[in-house]
N, C-alpha and C positions, 0 to 999 in steps of 0.2 A: 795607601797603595794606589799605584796609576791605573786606572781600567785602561783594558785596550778598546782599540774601535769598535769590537764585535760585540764586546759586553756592553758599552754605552746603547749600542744600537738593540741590544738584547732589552736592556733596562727598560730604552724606550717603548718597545714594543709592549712592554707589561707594564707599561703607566697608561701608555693609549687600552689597550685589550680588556684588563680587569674593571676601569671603569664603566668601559663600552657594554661587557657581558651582563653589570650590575644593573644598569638601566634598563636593557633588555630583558631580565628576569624579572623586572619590576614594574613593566607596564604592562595594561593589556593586552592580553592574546589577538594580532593581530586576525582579521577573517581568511587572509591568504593561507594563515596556517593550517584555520582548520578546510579551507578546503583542500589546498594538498595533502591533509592525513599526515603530518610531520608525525615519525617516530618520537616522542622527545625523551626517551629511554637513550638513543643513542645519538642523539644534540649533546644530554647532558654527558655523555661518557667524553666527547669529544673537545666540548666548550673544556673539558677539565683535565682532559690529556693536552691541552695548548697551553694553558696557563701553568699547567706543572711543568711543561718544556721551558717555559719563557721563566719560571720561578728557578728552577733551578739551575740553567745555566745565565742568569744575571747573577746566583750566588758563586757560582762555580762554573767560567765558561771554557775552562782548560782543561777538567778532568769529570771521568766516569763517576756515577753514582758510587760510595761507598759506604755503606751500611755501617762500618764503621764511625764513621765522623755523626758529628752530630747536627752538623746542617744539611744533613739528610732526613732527620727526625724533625729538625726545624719547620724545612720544607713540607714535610709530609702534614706534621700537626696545623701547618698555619693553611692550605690549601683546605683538609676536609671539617677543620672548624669554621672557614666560610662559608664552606658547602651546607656546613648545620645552619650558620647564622642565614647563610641565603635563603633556604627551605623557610625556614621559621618567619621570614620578615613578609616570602610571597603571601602567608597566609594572611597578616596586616594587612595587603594590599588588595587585597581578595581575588587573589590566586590562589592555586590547592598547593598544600604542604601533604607531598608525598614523600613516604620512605623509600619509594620505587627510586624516584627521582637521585635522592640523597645516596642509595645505596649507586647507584650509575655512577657520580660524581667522584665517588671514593674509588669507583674501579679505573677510573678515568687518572685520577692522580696514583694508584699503586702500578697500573700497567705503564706509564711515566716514566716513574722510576724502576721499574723490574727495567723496561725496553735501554733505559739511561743510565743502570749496571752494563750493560753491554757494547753500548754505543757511545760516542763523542758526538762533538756538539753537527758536524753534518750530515753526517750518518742518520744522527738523529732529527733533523730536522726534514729531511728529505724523506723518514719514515713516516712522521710528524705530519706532513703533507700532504702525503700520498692518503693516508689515511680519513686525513678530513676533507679530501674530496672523493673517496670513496663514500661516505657515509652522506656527506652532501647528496653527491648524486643518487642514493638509496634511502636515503632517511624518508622518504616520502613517497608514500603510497602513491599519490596520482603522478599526472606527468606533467612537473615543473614547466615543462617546454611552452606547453600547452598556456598556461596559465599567465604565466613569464616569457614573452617571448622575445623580447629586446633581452633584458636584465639575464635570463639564460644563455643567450649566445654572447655577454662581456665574460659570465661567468666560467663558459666552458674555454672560450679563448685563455683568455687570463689565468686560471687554473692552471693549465696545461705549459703554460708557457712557465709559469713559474715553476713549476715540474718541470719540466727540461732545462728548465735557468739550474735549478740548484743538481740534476743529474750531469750537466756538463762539471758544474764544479767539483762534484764527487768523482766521476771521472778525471778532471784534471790532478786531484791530490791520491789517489788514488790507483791512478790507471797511467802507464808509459807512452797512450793515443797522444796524440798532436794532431791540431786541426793544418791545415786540409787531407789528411789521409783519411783516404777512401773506409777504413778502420772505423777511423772516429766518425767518420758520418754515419757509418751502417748502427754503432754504439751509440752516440748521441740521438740519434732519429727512431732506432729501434726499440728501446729500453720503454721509453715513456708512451711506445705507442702499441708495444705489450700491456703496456697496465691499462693503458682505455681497454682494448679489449677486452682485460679479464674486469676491469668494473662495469660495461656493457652486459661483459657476459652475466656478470651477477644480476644484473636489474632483468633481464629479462628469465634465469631463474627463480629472482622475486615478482614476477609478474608480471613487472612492467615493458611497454611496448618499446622496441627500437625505435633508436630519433635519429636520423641520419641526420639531420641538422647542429643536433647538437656535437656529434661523430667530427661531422666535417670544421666544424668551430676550432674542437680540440686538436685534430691536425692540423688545422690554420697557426694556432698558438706555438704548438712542436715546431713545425716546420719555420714558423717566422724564427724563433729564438735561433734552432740550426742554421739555418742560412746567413741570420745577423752575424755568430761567431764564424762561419765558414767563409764568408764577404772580408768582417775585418783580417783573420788570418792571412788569407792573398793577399789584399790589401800589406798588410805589416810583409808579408815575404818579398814583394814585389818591391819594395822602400831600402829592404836591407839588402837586395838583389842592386837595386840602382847603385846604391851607398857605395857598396863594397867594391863596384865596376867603378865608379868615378875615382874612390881612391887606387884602385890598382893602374888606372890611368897616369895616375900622375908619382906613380913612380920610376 
């Protein structure tokens, strides 16, 4: 069977990711961790709701989880038998093998698939998203900002923009907006710059201090992607505005 483009690109991402998370689970705890206080309760929920996204849409990148089929059971056995195998190997390495950990990993892969019973593949990726940089930006006690202050403001940039990269496209298949109306800028710019707020607003009901730096980063990210798509659309109207004037000329 032919993969289409999105499943190659899906594959890819889960040749890159699964090795990546492997190495990471099996060296030492870097000191940055422990001084930010990383939750790793919900690292591991998260490191495991990505990989069960990328697992089972490279199996299946055209339809919903169905419990029926059996490469839903596929997926499910083969994601928290690594999660076992993973546990067990940190203790080799001399890291802890917790059941804490293991038990997070499994809820990481069942919330996955319950969330990918419901949703297709951008829906769920844009949930997928949103999520691990929620838990990014609160996974950690202290304040990353502080610590990281370069490496923080690529992160909150970059995040954010990739949140409004894939909220335009859910928008676009989705939603009857067209860029430049006024509509779609208030939607494309508003959407993603609700959810800073409510993950703001979380961090500082978990304690931590406002960073208006890092605020301003993630509007920087929003804003650039909006403006990028709001530029080319003129641009392309203004093209097919000339076009269509030079051939009604020349009739």
């Amino acid at each position: 069977m032919r993969l289409s483009r999105r499943q190659k690109l899906t594959i890819v991402g889960l040749v890159l990711y699964w090795p990546t998370v492997f190495v990471l689970a099996h060296i030492p705890i870097p000191a940055l961790v422990y001084s930010a206080q990383v939750s790793d309760k919900s690292l591991h929920f998260g490191c495991y709701l990505v990989l069960t996204f990328l697992l089972w849409f490279s199996i299946s990148p055209d339809r919903q989880v169905d419990w029926r089929q059996a490469a839903v059971w596929r997926a499910a056995v083969a994601a928290i038998l690594y999660g076992l195998v993973d546990e067990a190997l940190q203790a080799v390495v001399g890291r802890s093998c917790d059941v804490m950990d293991f038990t997070a990993d499994v809820a990481g892969v069942l919330a996955g698939l319950v969330l990918f019973t419901f949703l297709t593949f951008w829906p769920s990726l844009l949930v997928v998203t949103g999520t691990t940089i929620f838990l990014l930006t609160n996974l950690a006690r202290a304040n990353v900002a502080e610590l990281l202050p370069i490496t923080s403001a690529v992160y909150y940039f970059g995040a954010y923009a990739l949140l409004a990269l894939l909220w335009i496209q859910y928008m676009r298949l989705y939603s009857s907006l067209k860029a430049p109306d006024i509509k779609w800028v208030a939607g494309a710019f508003g959407a993603p710059t609700v959810f800073l707020l409510i993950v703001k607003l979380a961090s500082v009901l978990l304690g931590k201090s406002f960073t208006w730096r890092g605020a301003a980063f993630s509007v920087g990210g929003i804003a650039a992607v909006v403006i990028t798509f709001l530029v080319t659309a003129l641009i392309r109207g203004r093209a097919r505005k000339a076009s269509g004037g030079g051939f009604e000329g020349t009739v």
